[in-house]
Backbone as JSON Lines, residues from 0, in Angstrom:
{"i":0,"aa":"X","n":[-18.19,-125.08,73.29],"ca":[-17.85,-126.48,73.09],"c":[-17.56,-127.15,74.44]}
{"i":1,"aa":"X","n":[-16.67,-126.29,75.34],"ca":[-16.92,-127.24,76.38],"c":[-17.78,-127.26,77.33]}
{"i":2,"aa":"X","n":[-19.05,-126.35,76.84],"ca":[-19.9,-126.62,78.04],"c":[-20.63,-127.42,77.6]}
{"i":3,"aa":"X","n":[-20.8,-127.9,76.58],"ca":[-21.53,-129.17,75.71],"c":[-20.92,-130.49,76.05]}
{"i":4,"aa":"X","n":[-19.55,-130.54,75.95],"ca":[-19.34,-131.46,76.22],"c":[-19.2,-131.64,77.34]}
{"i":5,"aa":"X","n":[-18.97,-130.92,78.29],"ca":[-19.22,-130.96,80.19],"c":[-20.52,-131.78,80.06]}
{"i":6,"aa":"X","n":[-21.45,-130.89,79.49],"ca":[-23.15,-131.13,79.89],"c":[-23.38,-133.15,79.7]}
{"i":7,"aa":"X","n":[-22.58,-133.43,78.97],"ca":[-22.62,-134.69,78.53],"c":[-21.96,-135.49,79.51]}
{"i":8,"aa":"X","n":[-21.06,-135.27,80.18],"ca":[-20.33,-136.18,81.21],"c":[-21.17,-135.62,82.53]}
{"i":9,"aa":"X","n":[-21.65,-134.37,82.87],"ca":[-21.94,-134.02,84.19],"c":[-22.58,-132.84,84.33]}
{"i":10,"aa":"X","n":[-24.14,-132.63,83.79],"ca":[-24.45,-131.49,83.85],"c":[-24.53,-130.31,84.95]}
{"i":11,"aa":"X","n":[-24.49,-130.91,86.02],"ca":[-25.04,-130.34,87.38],"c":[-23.75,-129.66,87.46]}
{"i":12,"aa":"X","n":[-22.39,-130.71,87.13],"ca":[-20.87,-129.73,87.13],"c":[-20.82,-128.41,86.16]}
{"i":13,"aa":"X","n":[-21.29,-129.21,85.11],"ca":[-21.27,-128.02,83.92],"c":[-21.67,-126.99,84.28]}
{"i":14,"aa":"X","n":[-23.16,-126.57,84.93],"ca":[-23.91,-125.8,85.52],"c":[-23.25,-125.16,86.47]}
{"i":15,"aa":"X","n":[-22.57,-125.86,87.26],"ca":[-21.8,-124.96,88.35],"c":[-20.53,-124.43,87.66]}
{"i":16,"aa":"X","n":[-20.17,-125.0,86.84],"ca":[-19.11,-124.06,86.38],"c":[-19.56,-122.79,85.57]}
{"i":17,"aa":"X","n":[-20.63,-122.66,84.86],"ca":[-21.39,-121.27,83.92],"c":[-21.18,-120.32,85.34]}
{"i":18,"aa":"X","n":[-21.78,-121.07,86.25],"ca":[-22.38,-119.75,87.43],"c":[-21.17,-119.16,87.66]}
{"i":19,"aa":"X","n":[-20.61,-119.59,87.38],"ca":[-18.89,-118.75,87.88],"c":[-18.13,-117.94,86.52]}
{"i":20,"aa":"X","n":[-18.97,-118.19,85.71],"ca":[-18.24,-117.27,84.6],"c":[-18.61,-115.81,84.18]}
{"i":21,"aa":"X","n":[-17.95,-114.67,83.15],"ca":[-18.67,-113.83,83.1],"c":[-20.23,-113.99,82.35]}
{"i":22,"aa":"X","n":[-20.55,-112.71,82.77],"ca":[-22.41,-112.71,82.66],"c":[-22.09,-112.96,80.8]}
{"i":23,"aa":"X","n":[-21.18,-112.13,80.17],"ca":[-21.36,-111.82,78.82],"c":[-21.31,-113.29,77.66]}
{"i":24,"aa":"X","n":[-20.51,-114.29,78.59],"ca":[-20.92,-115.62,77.74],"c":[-21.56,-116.29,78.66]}
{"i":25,"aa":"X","n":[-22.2,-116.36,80.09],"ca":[-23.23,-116.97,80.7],"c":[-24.07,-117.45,79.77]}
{"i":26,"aa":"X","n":[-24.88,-116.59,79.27],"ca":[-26.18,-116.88,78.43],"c":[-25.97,-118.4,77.74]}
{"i":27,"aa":"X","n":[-24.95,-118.25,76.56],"ca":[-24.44,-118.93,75.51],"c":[-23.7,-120.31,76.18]}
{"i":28,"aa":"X","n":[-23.76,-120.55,77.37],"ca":[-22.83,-121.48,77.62],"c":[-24.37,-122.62,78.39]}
{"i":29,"aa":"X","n":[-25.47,-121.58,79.22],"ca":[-26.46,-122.4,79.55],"c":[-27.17,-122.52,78.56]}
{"i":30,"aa":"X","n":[-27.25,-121.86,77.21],"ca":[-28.29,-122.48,76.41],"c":[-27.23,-124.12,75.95]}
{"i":31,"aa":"X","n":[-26.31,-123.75,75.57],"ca":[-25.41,-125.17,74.96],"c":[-25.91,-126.29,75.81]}
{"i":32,"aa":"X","n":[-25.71,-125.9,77.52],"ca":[-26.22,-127.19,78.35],"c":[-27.35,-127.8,78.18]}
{"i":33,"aa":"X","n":[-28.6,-126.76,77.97],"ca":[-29.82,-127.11,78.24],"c":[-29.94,-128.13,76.68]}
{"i":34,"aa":"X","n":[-29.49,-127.39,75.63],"ca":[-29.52,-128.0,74.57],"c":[-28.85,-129.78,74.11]}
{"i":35,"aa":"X","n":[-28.0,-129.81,75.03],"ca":[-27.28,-131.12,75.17],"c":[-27.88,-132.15,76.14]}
{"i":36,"aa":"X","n":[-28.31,-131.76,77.36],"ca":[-29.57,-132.52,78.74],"c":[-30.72,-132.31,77.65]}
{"i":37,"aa":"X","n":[-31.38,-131.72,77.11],"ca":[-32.97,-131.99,76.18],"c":[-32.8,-133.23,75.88]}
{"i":38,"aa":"X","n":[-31.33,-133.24,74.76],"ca":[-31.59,-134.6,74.43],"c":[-31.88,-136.22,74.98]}
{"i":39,"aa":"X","n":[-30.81,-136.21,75.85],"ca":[-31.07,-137.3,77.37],"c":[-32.18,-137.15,78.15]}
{"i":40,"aa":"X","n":[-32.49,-136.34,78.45],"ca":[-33.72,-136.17,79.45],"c":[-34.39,-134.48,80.05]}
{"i":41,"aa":"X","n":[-35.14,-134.65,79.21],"ca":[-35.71,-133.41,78.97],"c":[-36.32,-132.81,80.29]}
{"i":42,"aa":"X","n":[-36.74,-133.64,81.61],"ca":[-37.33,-133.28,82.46],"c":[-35.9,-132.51,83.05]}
{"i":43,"aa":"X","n":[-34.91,-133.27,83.28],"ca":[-33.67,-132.5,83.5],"c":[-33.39,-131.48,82.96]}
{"i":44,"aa":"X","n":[-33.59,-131.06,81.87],"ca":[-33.18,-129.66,80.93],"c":[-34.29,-128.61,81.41]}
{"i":45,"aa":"X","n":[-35.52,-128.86,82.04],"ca":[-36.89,-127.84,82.56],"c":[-35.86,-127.65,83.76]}
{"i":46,"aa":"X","n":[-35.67,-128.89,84.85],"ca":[-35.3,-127.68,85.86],"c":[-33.79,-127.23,86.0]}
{"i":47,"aa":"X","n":[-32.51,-127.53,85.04],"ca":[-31.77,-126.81,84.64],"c":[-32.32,-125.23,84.46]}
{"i":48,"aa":"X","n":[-33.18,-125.0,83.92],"ca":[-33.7,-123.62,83.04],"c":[-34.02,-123.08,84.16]}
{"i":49,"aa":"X","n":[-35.02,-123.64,84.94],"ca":[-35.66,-123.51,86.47],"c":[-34.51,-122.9,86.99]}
{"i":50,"aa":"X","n":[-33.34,-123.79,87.1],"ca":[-32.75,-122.89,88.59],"c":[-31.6,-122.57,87.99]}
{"i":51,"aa":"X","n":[-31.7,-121.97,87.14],"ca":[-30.61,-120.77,86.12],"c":[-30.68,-119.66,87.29]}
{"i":52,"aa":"X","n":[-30.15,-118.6,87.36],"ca":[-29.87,-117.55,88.24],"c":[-30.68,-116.31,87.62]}
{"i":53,"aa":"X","n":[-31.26,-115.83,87.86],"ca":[-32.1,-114.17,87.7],"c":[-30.96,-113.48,86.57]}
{"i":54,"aa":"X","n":[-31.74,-112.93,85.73],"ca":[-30.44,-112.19,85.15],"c":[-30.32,-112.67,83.78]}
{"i":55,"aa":"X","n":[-30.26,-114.06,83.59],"ca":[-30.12,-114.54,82.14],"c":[-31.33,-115.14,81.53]}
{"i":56,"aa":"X","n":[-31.18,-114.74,80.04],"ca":[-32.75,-114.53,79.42],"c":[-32.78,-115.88,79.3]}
{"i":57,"aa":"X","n":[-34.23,-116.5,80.18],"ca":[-34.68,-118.14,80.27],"c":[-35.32,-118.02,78.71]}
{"i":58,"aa":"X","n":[-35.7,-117.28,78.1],"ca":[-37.0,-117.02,76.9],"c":[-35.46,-118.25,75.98]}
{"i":59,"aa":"X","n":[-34.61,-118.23,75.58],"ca":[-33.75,-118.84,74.54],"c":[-33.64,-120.02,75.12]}
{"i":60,"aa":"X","n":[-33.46,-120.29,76.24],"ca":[-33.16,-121.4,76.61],"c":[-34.74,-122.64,76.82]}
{"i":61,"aa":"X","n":[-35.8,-121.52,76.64],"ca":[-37.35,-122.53,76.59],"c":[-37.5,-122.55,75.21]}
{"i":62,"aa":"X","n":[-37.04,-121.6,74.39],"ca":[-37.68,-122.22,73.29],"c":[-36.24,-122.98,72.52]}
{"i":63,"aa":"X","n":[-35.2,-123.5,72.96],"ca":[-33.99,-124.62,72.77],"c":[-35.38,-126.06,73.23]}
{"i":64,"aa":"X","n":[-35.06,-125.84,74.59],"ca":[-36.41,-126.97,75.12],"c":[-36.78,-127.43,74.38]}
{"i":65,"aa":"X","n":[-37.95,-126.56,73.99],"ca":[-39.48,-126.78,73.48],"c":[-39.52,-126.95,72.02]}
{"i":66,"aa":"X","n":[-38.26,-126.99,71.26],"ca":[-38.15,-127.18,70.19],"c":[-37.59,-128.69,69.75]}
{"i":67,"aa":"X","n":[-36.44,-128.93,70.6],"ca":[-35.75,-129.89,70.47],"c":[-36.66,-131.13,70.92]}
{"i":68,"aa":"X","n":[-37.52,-131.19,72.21],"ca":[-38.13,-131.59,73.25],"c":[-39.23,-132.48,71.87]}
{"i":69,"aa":"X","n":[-40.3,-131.12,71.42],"ca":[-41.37,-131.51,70.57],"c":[-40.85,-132.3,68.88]}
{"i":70,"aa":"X","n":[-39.28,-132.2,68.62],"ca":[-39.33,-133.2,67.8],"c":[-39.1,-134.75,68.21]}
{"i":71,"aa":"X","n":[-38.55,-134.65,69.72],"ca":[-38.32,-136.61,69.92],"c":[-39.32,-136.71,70.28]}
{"i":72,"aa":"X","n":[-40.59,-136.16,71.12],"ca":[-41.55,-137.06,71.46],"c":[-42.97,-135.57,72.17]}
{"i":73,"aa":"X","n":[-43.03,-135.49,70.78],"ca":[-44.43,-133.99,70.78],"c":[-45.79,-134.27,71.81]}
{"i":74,"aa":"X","n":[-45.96,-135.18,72.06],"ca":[-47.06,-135.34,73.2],"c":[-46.19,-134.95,74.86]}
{"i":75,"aa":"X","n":[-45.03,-135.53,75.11],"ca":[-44.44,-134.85,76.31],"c":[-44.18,-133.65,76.2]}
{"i":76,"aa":"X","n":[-43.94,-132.8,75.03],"ca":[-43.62,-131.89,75.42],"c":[-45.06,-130.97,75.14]}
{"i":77,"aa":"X","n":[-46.14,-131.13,74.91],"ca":[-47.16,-130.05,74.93],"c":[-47.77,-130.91,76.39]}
{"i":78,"aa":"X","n":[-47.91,-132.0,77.21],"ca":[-48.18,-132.15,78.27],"c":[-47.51,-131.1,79.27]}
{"i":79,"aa":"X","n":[-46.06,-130.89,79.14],"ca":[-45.24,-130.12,79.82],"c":[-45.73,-128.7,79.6]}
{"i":80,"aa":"X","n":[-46.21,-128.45,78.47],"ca":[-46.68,-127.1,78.51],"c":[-47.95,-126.81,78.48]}
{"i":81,"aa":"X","n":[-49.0,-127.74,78.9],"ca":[-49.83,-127.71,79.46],"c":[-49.83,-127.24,81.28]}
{"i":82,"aa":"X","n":[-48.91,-127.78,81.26],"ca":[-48.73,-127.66,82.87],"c":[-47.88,-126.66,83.57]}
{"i":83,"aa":"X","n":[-47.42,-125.97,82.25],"ca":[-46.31,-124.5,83.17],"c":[-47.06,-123.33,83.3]}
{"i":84,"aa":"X","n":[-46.55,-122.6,83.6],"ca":[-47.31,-121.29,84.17],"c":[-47.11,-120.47,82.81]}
{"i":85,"aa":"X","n":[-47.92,-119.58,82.59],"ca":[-48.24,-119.11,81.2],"c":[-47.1,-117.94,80.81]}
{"i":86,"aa":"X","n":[-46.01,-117.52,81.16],"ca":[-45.14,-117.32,80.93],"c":[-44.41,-118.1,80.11]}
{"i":87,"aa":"X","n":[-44.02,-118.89,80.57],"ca":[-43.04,-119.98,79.68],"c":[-44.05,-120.5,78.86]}
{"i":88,"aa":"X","n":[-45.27,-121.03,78.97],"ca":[-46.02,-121.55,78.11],"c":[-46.59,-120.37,76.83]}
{"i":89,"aa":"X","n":[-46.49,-119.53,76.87],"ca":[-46.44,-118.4,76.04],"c":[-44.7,-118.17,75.3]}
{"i":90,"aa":"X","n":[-43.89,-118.31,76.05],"ca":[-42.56,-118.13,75.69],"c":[-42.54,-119.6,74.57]}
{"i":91,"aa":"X","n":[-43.04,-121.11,74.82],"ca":[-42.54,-121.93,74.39],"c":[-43.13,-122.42,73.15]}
{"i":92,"aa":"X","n":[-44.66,-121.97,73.5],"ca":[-45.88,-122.9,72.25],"c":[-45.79,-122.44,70.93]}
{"i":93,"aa":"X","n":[-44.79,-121.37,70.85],"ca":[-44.84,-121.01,69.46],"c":[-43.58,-122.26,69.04]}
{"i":94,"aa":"X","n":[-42.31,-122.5,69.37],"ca":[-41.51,-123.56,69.18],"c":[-42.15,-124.74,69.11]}
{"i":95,"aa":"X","n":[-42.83,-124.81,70.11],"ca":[-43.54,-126.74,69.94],"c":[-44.37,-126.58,69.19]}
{"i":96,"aa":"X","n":[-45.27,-125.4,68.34],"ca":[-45.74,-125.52,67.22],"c":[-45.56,-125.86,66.27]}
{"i":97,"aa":"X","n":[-44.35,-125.0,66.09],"ca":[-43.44,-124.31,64.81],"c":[-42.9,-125.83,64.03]}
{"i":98,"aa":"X","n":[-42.01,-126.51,65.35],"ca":[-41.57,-127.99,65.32],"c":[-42.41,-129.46,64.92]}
{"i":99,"aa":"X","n":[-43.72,-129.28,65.99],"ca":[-44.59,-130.45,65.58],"c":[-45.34,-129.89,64.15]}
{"i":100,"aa":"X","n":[-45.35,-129.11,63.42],"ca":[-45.86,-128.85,62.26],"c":[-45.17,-129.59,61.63]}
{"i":101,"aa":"X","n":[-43.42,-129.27,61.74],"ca":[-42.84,-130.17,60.6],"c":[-42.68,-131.03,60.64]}
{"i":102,"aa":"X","n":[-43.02,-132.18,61.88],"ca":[-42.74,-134.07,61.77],"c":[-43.9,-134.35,61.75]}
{"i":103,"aa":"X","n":[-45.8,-133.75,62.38],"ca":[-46.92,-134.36,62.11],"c":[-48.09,-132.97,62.17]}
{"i":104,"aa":"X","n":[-47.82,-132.64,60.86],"ca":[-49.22,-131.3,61.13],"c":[-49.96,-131.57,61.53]}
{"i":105,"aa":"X","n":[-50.72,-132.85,61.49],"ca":[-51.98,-133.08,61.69],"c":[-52.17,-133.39,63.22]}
{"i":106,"aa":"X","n":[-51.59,-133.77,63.97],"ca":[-51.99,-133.69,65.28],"c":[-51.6,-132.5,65.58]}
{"i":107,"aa":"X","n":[-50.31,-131.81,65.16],"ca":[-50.49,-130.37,65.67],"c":[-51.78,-129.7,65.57]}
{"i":108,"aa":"X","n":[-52.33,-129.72,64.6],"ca":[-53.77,-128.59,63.98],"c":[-54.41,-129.46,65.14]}
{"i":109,"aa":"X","n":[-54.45,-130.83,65.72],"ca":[-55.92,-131.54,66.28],"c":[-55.76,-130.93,67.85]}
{"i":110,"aa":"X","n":[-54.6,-130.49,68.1],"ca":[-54.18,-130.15,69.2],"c":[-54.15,-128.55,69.58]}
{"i":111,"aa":"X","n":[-54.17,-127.93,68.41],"ca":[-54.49,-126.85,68.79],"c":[-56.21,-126.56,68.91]}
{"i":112,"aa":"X","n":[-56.5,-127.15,67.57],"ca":[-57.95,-126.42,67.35],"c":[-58.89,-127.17,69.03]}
{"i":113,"aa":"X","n":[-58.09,-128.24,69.58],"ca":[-58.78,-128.55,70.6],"c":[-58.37,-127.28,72.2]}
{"i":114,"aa":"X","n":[-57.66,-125.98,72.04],"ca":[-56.91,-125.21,73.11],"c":[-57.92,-124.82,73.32]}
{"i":115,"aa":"X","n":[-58.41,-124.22,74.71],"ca":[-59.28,-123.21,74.76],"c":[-58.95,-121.65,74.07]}
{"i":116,"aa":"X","n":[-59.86,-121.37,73.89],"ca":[-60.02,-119.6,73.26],"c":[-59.02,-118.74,73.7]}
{"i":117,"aa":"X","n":[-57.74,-117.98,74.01],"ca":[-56.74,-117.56,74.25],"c":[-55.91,-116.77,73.59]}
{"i":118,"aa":"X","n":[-54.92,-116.48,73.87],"ca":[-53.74,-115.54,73.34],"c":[-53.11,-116.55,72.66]}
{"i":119,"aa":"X","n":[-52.63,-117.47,73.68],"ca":[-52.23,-118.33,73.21],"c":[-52.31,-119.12,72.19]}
{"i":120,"aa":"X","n":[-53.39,-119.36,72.19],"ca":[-54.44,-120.39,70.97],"c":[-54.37,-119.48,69.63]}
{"i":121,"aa":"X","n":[-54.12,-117.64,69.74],"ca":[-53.99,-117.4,68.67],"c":[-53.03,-117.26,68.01]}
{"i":122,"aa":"X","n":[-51.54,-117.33,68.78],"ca":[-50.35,-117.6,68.49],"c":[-49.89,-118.92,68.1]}
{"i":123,"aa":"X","n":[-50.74,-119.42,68.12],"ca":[-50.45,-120.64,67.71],"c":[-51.03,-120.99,66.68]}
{"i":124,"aa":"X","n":[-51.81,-120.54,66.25],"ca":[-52.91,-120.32,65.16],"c":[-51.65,-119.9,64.34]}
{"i":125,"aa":"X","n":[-51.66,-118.78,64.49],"ca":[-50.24,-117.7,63.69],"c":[-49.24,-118.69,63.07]}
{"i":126,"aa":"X","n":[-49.08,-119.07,64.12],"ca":[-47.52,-119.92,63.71],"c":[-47.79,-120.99,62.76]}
{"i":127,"aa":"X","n":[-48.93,-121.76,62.84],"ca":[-49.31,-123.01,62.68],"c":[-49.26,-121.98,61.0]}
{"i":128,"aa":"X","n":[-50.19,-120.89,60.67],"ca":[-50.09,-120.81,59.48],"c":[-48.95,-119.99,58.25]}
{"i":129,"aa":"X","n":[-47.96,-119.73,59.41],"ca":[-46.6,-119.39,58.61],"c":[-45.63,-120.79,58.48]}
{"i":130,"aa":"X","n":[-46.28,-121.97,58.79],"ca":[-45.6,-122.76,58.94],"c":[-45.47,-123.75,57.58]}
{"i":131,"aa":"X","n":[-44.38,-124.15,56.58],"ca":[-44.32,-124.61,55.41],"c":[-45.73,-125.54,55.25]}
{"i":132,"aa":"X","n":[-45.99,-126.22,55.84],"ca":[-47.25,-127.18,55.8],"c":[-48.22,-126.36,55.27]}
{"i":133,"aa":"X","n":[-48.91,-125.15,55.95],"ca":[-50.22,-124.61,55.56],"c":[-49.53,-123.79,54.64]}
{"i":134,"aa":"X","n":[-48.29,-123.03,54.12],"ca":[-47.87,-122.54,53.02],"c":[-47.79,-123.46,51.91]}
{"i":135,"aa":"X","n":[-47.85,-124.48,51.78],"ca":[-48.13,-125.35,50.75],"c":[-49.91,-125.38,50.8]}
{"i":136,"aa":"X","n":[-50.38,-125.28,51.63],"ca":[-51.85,-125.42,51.21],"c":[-52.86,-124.12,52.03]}
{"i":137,"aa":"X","n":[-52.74,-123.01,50.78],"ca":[-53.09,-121.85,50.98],"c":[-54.61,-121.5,51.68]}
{"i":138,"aa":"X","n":[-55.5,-122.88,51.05],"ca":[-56.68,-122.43,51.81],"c":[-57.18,-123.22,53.13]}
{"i":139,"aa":"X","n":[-56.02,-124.05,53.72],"ca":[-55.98,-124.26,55.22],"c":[-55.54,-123.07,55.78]}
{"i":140,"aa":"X","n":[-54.35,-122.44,55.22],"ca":[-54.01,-121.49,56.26],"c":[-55.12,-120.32,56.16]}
{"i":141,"aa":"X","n":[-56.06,-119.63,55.42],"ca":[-56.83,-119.09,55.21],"c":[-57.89,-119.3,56.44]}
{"i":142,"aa":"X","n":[-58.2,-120.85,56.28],"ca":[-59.58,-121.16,56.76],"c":[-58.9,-121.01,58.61]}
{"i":143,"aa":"X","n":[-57.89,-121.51,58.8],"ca":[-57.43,-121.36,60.29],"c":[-57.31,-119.89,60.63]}
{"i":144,"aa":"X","n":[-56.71,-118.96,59.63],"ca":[-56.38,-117.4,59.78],"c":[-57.47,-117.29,60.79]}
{"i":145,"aa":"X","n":[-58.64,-117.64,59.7],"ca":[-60.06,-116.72,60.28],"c":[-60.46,-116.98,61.64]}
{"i":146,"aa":"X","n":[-60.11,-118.2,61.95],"ca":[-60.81,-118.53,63.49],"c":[-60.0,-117.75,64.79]}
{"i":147,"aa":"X","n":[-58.67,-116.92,64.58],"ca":[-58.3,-116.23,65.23],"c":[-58.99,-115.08,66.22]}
{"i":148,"aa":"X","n":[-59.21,-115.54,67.04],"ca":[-60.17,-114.34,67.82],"c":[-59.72,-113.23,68.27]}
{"i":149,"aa":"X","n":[-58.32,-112.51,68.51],"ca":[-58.08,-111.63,68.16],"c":[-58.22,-110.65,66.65]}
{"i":150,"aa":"X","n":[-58.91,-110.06,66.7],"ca":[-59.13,-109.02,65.42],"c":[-58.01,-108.33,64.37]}
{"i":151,"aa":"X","n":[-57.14,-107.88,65.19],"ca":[-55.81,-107.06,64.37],"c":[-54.98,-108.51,64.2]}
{"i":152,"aa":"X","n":[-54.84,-109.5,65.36],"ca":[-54.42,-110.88,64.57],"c":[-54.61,-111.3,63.39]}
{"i":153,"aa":"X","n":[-55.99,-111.54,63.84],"ca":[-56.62,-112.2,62.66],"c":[-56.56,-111.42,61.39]}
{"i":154,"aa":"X","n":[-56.63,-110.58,61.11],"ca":[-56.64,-109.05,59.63],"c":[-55.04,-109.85,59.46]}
{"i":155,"aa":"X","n":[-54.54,-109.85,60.6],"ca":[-52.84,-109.53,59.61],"c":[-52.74,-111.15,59.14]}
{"i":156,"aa":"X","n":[-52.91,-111.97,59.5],"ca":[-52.72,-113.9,59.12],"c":[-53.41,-113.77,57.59]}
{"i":157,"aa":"X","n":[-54.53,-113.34,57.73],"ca":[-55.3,-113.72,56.81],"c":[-54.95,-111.97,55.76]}
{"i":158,"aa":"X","n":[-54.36,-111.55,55.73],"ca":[-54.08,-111.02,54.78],"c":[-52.25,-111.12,54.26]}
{"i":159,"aa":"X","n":[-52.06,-111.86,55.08],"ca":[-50.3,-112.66,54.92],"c":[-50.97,-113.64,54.12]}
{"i":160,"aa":"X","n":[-51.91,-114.7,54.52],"ca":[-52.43,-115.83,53.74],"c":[-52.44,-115.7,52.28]}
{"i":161,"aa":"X","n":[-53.5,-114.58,52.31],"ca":[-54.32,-114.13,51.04],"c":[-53.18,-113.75,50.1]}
{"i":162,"aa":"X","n":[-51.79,-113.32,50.54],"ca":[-51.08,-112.67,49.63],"c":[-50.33,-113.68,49.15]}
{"i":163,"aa":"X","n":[-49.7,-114.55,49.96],"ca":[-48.96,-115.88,49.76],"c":[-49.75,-116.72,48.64]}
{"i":164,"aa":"X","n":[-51.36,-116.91,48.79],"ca":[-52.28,-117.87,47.51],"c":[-52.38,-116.94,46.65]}
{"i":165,"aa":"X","n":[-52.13,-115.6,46.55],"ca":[-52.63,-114.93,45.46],"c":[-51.24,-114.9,44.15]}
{"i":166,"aa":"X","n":[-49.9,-115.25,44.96],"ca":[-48.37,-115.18,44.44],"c":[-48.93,-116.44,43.93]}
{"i":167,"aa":"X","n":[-49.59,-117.91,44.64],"ca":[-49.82,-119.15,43.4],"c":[-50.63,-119.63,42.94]}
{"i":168,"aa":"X","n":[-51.74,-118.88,43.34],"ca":[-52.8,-119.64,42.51],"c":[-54.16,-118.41,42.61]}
{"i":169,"aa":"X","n":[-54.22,-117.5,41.86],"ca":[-54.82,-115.91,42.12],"c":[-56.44,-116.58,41.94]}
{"i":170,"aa":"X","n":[-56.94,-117.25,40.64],"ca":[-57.73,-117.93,40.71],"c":[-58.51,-118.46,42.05]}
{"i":171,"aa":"X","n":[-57.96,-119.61,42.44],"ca":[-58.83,-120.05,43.76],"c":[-58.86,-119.25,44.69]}
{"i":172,"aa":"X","n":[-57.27,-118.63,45.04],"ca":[-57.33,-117.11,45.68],"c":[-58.82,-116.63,45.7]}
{"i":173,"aa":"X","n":[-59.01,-115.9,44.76],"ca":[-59.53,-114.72,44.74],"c":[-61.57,-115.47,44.77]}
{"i":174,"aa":"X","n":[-61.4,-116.16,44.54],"ca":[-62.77,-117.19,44.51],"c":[-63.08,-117.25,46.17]}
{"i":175,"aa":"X","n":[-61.72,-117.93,46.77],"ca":[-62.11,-118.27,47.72],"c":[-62.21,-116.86,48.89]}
{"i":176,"aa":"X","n":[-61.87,-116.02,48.24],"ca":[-62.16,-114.92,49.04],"c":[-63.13,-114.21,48.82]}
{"i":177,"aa":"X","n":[-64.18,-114.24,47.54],"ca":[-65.28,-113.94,47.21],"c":[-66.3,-114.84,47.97]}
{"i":178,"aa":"X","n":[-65.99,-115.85,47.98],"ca":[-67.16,-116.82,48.56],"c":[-67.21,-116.42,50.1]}
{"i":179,"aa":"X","n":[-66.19,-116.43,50.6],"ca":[-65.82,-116.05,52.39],"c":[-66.87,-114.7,52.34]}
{"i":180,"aa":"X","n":[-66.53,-113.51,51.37],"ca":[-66.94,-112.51,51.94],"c":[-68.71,-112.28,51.72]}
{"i":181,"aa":"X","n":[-68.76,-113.38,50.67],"ca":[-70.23,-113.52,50.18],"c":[-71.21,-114.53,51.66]}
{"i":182,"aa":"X","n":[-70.3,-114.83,52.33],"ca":[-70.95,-115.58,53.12],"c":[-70.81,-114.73,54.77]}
{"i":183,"aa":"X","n":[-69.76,-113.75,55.25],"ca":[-70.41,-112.69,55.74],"c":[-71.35,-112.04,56.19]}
């Protein structure tokens, strides 16, 4: 609590005060900051994370970011992760997925299916189809499963898919998986 509310009067203080605390609530005190600067200004909360000290796991504090970031304004924050080094952009795109699924699927899906071919692109694929949106509509997440270009990916989405439409609707289920394999 009070590094939240520090972060709100003076983050750069706030920040210097974590560095001086023990390592064992370090973690928990820079995610609170980063989480409180996202909201005000998100470019501020990247290099908060940036010049955190070696030692504490940045992975919680990018996907705080990249979550919070992609519900006020989802085009800055996949620009931003267009532009990081594929570490963090691997650490984050599953959050700015996960997130822009639930305020506008549809530019999420226009934005992925436009990624190049990748790891990435298939994790995001992944996510996009555990995500309530394509679980309400069993044979989007199906039809996206498949374009996964990883192989053992792709088997496991699309047989998570297949099991999820077969629990509501076994019928089109099972049709639409006859037709897929008839077309093979």
């Amino acid at each position: 609590a009070v590094a939240t509310e520090w972060a709100r009067q003076d983050s750069e203080a706030a920040m210097n005060w974590v560095d001086n605390l023990s390592p064992e609530v370090q973690g928990e005190a820079y995610r609170r900051i980063v989480a409180e600067v996202v909201d005000e200004d998100p470019v501020q909360a990247i290099a908060l994370v940036e010049s955190m000290p070696t030692g504490i796991d940045r992975r919680e504090m990018l996907e705080t970011l990249a979550s919070q970031w992609t519900y006020q304004d989802p085009q800055a924050a996949v620009a931003w992760l267009s532009s990081t080094n594929e570490g963090d952009r691997t650490t984050a795109m599953p959050k700015v997925i996960a997130s822009w699924m639930e305020t506008d699927p549809m530019a999420a899906s226009q934005w992925v299916a436009n990624l190049p071919e990748s790891a990435s692109k298939d994790a995001s694929i992944l996510t996009m189809t555990q995500s309530p949106a394509l679980r309400r509509d069993p044979e989007a997440a199906m039809a996206w499963s498949s374009v996964i270009q990883n192989a053992n990916t792709r088997s496991q989405a699309l047989h998570a898919a297949a099991e999820r439409w077969m629990q509501t609707d076994p019928a089109n289920a099972e049709a639409w998986l006859n037709d897929d394999a008839g077309s093979k």
